[in-house]
PDB file as gemmi writes it, atoms N, CA and C in Angstrom:
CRYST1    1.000    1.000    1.000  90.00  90.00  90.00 P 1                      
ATOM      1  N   UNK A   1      26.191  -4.382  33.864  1.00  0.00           N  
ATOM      2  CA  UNK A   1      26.050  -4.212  32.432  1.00  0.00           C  
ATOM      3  C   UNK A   1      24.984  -5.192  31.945  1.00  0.00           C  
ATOM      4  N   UNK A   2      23.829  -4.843  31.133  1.00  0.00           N  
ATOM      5  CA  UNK A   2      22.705  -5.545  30.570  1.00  0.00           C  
ATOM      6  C   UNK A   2      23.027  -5.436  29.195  1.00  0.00           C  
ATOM      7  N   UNK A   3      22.854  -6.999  28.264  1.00  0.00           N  
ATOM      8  CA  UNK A   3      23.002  -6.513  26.633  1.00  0.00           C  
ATOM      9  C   UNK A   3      21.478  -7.395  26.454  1.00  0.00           C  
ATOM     10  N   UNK A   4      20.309  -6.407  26.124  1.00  0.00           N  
ATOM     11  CA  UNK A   4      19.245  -6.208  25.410  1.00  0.00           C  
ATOM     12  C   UNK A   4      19.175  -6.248  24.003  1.00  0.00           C  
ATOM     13  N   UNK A   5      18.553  -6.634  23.141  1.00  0.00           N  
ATOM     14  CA  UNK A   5      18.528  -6.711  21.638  1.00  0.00           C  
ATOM     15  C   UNK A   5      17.588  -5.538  21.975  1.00  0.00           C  
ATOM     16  N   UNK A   6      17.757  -4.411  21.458  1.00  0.00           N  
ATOM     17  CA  UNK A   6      16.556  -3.575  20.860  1.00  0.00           C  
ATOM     18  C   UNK A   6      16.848  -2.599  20.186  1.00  0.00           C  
ATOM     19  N   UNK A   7      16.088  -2.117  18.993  1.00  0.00           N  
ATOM     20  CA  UNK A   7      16.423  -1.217  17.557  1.00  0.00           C  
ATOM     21  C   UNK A   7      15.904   0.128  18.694  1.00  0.00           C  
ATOM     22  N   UNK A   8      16.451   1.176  17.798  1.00  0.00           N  
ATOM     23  CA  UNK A   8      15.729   2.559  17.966  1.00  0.00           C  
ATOM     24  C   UNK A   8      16.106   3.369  16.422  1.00  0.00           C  
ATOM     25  N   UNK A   9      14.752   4.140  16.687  1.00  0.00           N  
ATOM     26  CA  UNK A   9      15.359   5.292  15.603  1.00  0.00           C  
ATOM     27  C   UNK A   9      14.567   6.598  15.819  1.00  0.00           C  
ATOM     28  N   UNK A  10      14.942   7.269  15.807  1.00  0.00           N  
ATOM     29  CA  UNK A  10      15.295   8.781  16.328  1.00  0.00           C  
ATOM     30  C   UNK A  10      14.881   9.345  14.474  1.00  0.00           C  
ATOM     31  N   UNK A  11      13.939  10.275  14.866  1.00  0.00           N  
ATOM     32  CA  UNK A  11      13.748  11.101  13.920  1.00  0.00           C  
ATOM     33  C   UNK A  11      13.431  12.984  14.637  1.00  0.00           C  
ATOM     34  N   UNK A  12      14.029  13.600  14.115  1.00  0.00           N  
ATOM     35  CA  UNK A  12      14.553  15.101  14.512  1.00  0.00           C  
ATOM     36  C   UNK A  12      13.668  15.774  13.601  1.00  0.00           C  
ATOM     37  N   UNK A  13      12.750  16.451  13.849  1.00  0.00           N  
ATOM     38  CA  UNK A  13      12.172  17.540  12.982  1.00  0.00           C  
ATOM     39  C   UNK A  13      12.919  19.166  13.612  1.00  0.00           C  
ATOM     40  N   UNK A  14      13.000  19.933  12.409  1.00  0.00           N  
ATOM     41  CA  UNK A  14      13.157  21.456  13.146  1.00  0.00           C  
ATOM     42  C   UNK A  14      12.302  22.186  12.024  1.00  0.00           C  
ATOM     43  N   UNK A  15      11.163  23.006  12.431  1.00  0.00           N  
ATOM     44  CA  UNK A  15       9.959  23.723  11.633  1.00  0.00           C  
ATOM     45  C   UNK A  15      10.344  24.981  11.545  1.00  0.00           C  
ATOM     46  N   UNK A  16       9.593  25.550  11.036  1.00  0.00           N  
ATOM     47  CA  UNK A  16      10.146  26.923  10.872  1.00  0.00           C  
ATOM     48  C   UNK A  16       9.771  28.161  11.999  1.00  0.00           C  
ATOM     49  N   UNK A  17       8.473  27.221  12.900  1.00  0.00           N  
ATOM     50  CA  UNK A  17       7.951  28.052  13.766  1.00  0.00           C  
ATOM     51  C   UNK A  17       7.742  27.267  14.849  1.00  0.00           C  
ATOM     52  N   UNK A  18       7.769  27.580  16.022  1.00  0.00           N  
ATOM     53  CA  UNK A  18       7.506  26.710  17.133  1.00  0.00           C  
ATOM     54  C   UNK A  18       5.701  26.257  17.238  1.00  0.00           C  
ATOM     55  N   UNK A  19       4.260  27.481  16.395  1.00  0.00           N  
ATOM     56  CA  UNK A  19       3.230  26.527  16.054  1.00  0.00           C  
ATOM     57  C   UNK A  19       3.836  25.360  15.297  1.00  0.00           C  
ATOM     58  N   UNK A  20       4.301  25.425  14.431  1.00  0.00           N  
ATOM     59  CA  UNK A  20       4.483  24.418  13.755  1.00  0.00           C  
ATOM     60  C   UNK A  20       4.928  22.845  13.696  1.00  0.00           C  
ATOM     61  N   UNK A  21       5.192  23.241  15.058  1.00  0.00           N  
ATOM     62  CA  UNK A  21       6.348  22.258  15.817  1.00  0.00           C  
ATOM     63  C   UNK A  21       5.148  21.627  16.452  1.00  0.00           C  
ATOM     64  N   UNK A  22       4.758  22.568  17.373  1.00  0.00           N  
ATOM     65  CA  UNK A  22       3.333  22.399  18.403  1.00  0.00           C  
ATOM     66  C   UNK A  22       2.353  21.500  17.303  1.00  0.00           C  
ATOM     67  N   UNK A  23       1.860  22.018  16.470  1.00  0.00           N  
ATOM     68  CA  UNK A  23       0.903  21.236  15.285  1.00  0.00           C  
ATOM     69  C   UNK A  23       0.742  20.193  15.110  1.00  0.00           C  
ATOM     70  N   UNK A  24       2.059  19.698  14.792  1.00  0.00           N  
ATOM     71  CA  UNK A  24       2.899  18.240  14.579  1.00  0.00           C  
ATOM     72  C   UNK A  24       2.935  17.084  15.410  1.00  0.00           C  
ATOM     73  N   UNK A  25       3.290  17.882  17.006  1.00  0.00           N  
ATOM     74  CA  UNK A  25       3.640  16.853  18.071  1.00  0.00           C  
ATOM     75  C   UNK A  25       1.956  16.358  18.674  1.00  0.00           C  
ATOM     76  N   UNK A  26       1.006  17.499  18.108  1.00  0.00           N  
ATOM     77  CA  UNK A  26      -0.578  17.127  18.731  1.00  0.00           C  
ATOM     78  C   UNK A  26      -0.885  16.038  16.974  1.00  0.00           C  
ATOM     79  N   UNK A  27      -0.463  16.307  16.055  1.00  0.00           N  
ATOM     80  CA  UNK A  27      -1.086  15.312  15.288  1.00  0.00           C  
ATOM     81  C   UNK A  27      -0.419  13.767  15.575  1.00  0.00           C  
ATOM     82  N   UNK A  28       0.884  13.794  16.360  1.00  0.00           N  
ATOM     83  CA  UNK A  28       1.178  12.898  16.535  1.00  0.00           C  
ATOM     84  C   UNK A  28       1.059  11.963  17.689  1.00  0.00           C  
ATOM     85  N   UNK A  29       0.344  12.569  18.777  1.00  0.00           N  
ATOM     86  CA  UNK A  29      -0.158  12.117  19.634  1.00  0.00           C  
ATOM     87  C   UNK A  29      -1.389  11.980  19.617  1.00  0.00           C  
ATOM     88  N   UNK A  30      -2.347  11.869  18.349  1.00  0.00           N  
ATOM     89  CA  UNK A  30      -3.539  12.075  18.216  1.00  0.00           C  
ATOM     90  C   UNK A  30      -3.308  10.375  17.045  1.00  0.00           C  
ATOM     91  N   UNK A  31      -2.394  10.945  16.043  1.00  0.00           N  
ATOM     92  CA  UNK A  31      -2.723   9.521  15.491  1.00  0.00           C  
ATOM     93  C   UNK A  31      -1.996   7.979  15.707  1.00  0.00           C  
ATOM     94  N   UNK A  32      -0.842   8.282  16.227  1.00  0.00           N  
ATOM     95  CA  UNK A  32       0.024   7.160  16.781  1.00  0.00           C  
ATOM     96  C   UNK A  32      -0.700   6.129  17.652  1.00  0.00           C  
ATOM     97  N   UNK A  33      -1.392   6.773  18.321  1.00  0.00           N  
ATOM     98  CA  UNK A  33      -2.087   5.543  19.446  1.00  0.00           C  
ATOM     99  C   UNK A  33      -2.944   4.634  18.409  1.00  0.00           C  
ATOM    100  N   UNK A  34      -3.781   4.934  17.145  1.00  0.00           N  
ATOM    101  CA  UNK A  34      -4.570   4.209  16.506  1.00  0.00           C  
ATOM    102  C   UNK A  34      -4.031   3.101  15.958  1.00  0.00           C  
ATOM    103  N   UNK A  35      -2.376   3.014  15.996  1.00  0.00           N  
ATOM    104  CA  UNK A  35      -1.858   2.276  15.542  1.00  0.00           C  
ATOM    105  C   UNK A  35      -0.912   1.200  16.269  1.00  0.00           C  
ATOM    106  N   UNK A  36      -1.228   1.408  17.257  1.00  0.00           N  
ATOM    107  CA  UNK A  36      -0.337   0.843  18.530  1.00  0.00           C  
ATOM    108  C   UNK A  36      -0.228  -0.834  18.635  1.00  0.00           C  
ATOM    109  N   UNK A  37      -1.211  -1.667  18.034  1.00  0.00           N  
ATOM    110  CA  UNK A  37      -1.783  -2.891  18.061  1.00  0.00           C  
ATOM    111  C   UNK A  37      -0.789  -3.635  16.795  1.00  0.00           C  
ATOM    112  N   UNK A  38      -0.228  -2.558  15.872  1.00  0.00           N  
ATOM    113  CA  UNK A  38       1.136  -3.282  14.673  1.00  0.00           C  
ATOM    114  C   UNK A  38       2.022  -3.376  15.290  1.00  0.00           C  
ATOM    115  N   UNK A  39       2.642  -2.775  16.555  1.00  0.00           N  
ATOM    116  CA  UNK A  39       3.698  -3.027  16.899  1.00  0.00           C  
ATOM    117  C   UNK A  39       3.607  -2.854  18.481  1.00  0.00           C  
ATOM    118  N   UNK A  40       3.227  -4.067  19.542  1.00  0.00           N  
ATOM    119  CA  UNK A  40       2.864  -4.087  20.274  1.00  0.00           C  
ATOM    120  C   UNK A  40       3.755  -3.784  21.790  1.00  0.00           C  
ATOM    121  N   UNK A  41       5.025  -4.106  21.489  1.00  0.00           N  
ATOM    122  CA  UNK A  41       6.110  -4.096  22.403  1.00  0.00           C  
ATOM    123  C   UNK A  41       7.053  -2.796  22.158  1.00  0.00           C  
ATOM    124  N   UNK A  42       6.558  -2.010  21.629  1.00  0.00           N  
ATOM    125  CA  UNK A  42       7.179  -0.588  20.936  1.00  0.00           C  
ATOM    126  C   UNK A  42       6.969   0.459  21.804  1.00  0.00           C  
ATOM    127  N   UNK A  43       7.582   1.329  21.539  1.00  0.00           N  
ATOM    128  CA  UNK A  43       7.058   2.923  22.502  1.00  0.00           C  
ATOM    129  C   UNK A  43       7.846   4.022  21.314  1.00  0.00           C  
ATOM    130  N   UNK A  44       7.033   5.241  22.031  1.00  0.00           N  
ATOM    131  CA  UNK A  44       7.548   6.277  21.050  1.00  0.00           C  
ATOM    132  C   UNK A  44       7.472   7.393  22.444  1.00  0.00           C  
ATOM    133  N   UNK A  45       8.369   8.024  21.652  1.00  0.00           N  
ATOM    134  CA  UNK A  45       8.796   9.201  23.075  1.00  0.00           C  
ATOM    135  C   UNK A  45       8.669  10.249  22.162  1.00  0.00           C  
ATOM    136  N   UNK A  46       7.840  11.287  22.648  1.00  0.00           N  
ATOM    137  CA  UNK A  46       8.050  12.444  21.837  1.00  0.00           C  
ATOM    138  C   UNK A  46       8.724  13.697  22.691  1.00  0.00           C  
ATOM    139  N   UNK A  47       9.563  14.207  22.011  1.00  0.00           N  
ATOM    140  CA  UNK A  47      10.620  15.135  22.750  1.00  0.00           C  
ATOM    141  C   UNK A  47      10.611  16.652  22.171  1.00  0.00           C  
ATOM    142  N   UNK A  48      10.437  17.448  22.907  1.00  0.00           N  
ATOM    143  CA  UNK A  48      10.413  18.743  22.274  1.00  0.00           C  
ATOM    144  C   UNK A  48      11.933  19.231  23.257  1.00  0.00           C  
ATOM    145  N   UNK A  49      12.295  20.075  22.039  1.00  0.00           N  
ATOM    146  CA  UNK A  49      13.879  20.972  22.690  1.00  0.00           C  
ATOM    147  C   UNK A  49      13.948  21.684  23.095  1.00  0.00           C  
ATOM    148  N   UNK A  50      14.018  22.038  24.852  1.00  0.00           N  
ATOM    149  CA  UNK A  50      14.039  23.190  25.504  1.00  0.00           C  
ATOM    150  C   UNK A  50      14.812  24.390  25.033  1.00  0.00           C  
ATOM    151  N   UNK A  51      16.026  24.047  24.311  1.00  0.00           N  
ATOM    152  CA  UNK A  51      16.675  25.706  23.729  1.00  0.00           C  
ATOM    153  C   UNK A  51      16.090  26.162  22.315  1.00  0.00           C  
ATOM    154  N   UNK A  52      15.433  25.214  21.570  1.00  0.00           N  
ATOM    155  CA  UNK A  52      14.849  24.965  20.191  1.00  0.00           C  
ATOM    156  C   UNK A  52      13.741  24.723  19.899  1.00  0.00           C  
ATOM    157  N   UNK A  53      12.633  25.494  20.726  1.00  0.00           N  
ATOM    158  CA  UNK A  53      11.252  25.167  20.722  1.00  0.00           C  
ATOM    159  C   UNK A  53      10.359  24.690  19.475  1.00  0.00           C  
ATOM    160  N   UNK A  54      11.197  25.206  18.418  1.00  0.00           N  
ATOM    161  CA  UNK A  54      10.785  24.617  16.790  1.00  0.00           C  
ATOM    162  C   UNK A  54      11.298  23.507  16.301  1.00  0.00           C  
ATOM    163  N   UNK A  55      11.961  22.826  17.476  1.00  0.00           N  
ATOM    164  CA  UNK A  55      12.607  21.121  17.286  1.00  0.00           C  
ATOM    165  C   UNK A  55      12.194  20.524  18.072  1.00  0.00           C  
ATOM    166  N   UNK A  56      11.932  19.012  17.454  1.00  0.00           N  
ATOM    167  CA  UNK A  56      11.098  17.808  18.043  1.00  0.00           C  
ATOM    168  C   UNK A  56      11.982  16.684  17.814  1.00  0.00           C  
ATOM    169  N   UNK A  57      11.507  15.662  18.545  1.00  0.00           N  
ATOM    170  CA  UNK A  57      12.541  13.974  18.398  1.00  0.00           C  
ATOM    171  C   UNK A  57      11.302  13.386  18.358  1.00  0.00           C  
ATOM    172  N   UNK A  58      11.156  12.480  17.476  1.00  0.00           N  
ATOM    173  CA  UNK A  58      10.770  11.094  17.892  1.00  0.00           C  
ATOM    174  C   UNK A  58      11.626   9.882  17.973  1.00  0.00           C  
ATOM    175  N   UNK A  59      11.412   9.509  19.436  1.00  0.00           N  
ATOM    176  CA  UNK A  59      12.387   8.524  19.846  1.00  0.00           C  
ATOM    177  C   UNK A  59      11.591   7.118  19.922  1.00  0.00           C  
ATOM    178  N   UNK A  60      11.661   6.254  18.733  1.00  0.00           N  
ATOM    179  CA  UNK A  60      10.856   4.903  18.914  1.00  0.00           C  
ATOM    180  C   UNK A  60      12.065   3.839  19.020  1.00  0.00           C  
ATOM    181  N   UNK A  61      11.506   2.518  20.108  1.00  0.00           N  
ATOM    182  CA  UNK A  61      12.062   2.191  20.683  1.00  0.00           C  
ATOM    183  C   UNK A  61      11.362   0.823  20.352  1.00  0.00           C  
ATOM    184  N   UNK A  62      12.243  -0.612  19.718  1.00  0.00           N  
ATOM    185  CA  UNK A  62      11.571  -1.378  19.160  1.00  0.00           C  
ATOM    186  C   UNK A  62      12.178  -2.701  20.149  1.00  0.00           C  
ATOM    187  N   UNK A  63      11.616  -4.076  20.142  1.00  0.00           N  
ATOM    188  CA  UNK A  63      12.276  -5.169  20.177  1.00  0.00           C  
ATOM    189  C   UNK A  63      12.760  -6.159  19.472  1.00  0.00           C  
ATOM    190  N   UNK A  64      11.942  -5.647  18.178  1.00  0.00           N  
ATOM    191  CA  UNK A  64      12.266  -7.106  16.782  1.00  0.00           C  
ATOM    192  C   UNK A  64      12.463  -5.624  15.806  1.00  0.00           C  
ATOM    193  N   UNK A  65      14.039  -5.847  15.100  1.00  0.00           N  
ATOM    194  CA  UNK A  65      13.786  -4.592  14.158  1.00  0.00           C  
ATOM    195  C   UNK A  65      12.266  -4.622  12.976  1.00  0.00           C  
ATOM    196  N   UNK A  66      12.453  -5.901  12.519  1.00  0.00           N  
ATOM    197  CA  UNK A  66      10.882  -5.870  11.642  1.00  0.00           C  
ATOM    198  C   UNK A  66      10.002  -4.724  12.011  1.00  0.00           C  
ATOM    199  N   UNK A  67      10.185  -4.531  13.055  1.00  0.00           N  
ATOM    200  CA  UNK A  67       8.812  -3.467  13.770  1.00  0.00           C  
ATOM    201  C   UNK A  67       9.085  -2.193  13.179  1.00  0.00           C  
ATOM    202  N   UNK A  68      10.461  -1.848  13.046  1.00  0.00           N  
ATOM    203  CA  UNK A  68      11.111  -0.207  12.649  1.00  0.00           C  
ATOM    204  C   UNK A  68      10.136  -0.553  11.558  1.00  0.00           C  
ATOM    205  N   UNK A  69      10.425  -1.328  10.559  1.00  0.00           N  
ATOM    206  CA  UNK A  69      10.144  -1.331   8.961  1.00  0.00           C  
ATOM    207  C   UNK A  69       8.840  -1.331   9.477  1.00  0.00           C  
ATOM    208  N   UNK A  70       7.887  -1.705   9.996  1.00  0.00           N  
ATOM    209  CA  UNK A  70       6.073  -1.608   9.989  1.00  0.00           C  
ATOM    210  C   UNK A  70       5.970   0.045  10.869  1.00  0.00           C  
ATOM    211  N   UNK A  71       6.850   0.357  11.337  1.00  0.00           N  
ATOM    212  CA  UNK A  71       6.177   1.535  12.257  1.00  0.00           C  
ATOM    213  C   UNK A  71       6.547   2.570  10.403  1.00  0.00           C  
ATOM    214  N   UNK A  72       7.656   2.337   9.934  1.00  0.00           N  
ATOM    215  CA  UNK A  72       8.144   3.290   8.811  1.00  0.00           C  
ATOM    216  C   UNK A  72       7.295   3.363   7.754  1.00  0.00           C  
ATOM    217  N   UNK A  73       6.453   2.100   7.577  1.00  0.00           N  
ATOM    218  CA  UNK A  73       5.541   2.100   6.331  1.00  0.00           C  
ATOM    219  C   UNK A  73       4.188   2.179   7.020  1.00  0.00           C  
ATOM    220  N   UNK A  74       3.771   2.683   8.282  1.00  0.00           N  
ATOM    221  CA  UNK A  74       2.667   3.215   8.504  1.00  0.00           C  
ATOM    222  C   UNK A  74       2.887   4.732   8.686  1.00  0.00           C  
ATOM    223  N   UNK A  75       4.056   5.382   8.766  1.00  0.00           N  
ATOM    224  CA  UNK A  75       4.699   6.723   9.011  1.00  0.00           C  
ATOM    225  C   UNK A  75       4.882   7.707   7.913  1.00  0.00           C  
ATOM    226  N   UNK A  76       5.371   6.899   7.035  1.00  0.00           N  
ATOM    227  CA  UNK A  76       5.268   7.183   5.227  1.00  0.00           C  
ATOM    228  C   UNK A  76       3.171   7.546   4.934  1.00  0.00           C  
ATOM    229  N   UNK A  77       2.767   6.798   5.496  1.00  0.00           N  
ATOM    230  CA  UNK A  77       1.626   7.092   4.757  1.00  0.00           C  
ATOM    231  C   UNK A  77       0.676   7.485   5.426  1.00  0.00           C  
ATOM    232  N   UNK A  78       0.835   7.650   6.708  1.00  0.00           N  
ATOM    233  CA  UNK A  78       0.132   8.311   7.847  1.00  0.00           C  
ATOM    234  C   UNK A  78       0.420  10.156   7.990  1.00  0.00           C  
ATOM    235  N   UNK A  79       2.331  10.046   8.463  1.00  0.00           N  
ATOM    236  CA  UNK A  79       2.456  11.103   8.831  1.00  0.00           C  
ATOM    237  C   UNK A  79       3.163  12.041   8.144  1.00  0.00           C  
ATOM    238  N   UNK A  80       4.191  11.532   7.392  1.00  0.00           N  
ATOM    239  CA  UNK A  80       5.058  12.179   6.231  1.00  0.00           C  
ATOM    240  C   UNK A  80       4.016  13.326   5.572  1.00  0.00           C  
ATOM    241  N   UNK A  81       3.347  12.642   5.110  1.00  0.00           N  
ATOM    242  CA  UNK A  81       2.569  13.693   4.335  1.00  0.00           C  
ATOM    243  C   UNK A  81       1.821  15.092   5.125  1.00  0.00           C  
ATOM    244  N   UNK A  82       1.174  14.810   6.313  1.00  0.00           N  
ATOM    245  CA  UNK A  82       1.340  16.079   6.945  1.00  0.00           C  
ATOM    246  C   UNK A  82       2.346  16.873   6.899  1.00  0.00           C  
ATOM    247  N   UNK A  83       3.751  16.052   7.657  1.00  0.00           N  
ATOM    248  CA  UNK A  83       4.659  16.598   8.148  1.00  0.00           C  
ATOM    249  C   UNK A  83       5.270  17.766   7.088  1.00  0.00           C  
ATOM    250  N   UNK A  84       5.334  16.858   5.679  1.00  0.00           N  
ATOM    251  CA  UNK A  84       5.960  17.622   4.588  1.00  0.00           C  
ATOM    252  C   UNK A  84       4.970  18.965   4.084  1.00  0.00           C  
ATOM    253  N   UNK A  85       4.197  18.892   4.389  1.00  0.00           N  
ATOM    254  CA  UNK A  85       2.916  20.343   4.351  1.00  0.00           C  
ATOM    255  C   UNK A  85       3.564  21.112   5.252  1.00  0.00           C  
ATOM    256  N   UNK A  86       4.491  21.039   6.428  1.00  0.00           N  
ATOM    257  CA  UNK A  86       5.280  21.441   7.173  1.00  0.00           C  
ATOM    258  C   UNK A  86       6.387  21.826   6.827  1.00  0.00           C  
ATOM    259  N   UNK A  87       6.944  21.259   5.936  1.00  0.00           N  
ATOM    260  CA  UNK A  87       8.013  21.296   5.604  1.00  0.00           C  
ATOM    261  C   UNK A  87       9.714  21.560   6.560  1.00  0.00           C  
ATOM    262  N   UNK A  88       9.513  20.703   7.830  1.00  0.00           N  
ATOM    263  CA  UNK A  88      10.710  21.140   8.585  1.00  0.00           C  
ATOM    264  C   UNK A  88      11.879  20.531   8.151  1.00  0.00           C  
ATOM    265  N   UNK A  89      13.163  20.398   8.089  1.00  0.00           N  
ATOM    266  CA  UNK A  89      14.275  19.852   7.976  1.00  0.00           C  
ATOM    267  C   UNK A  89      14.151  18.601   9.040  1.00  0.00           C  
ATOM    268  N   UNK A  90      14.419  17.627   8.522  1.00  0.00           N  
ATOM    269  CA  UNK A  90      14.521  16.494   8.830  1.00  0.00           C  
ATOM    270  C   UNK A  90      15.679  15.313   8.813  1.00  0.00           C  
ATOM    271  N   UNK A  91      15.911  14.387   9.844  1.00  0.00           N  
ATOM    272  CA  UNK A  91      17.083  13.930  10.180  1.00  0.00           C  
ATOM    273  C   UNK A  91      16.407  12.553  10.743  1.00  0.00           C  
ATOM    274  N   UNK A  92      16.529  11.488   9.930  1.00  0.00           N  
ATOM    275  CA  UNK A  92      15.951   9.760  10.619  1.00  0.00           C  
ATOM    276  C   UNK A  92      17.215   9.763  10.912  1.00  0.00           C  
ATOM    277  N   UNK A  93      17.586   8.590  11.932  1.00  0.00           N  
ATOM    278  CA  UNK A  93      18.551   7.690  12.427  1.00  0.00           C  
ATOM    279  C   UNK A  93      18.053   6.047  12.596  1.00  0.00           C  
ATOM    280  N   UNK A  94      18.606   5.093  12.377  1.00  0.00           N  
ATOM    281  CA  UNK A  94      18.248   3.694  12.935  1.00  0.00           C  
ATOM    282  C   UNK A  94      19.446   3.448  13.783  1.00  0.00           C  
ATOM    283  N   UNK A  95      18.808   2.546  14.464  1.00  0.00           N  
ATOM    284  CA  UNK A  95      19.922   2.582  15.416  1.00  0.00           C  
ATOM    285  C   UNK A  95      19.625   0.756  16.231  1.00  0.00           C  
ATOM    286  N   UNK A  96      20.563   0.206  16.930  1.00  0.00           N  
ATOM    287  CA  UNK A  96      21.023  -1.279  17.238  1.00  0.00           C  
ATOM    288  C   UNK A  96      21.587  -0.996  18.524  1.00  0.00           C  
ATOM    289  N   UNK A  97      20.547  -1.198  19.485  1.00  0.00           N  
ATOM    290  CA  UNK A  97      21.187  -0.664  21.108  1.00  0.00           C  
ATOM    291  C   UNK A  97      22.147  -1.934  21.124  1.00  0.00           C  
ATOM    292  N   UNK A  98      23.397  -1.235  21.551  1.00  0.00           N  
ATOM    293  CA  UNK A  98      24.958  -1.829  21.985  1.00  0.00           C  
ATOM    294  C   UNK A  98      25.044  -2.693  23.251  1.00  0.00           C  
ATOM    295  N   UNK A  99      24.462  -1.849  24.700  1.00  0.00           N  
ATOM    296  CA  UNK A  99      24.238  -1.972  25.443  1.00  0.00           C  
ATOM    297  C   UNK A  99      23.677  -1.347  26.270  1.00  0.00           C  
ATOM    298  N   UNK A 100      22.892  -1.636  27.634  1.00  0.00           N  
ATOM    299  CA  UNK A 100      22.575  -0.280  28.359  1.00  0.00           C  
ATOM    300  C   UNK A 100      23.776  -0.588  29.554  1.00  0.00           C  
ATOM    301  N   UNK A 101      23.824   0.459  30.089  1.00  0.00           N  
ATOM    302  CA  UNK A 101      24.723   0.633  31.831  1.00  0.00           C  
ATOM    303  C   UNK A 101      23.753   1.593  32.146  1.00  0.00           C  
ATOM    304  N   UNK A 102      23.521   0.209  33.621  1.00  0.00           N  
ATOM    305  CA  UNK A 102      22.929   0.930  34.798  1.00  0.00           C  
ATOM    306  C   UNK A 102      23.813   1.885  35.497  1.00  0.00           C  
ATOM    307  N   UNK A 103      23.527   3.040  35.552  1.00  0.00           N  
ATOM    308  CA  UNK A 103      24.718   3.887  37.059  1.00  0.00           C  
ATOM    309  C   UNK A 103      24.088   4.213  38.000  1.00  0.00           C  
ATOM    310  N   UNK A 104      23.208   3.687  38.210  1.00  0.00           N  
ATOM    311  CA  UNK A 104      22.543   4.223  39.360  1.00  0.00           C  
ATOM    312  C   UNK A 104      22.562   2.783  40.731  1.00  0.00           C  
TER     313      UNK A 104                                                      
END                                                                             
């Protein structure tokens, strides 16, 4: 058993069309990297849903929560505003990893 301090938060898009979905996950792999240098020890996982091809995750993965709040106020004004030209249903989470277990 390892106890790690690290935030996550999980944001769920579902679009109305799987372009739409597609659209999204290339603007977000197009502009995220420009910003990589605010939050240096961070990662972002982008997840598309094999039964739900018009649903996406972003799974960011922090070490100092401060970072959630700088990745959120470059996200607000970076990507929101695309996204909402999109208009998919949307679902943030924050989150305070508990612990991890290795099983392997």
């Amino acid at each position: 058993m390892l106890y790690v301090v690290m935030f996550k938060t999980t944001i769920i898009n579902t679009f109305s069309s799987e372009d739409d979905c597609e659209m999204f996950i290339m603007v977000l792999k197009q502009q995220w990297p420009k910003y990589k240098d605010a939050v240096p020890e961070s990662t972002l996982e982008i997840v598309k849903d094999i039964d739900m091809p018009n649903r996406m995750l972003a799974l960011w993965t922090f070490k100092q929560q401060s970072d959630q709040k700088v990745i959120s106020k470059i996200g607000e004004q970076i990507i929101v505003p695309y996204r909402d030209r999109l208009a998919p249903k949307t679902i943030t989470y924050n989150w305070e990893v508990d612990q991890v277990l290795s099983l392997g």
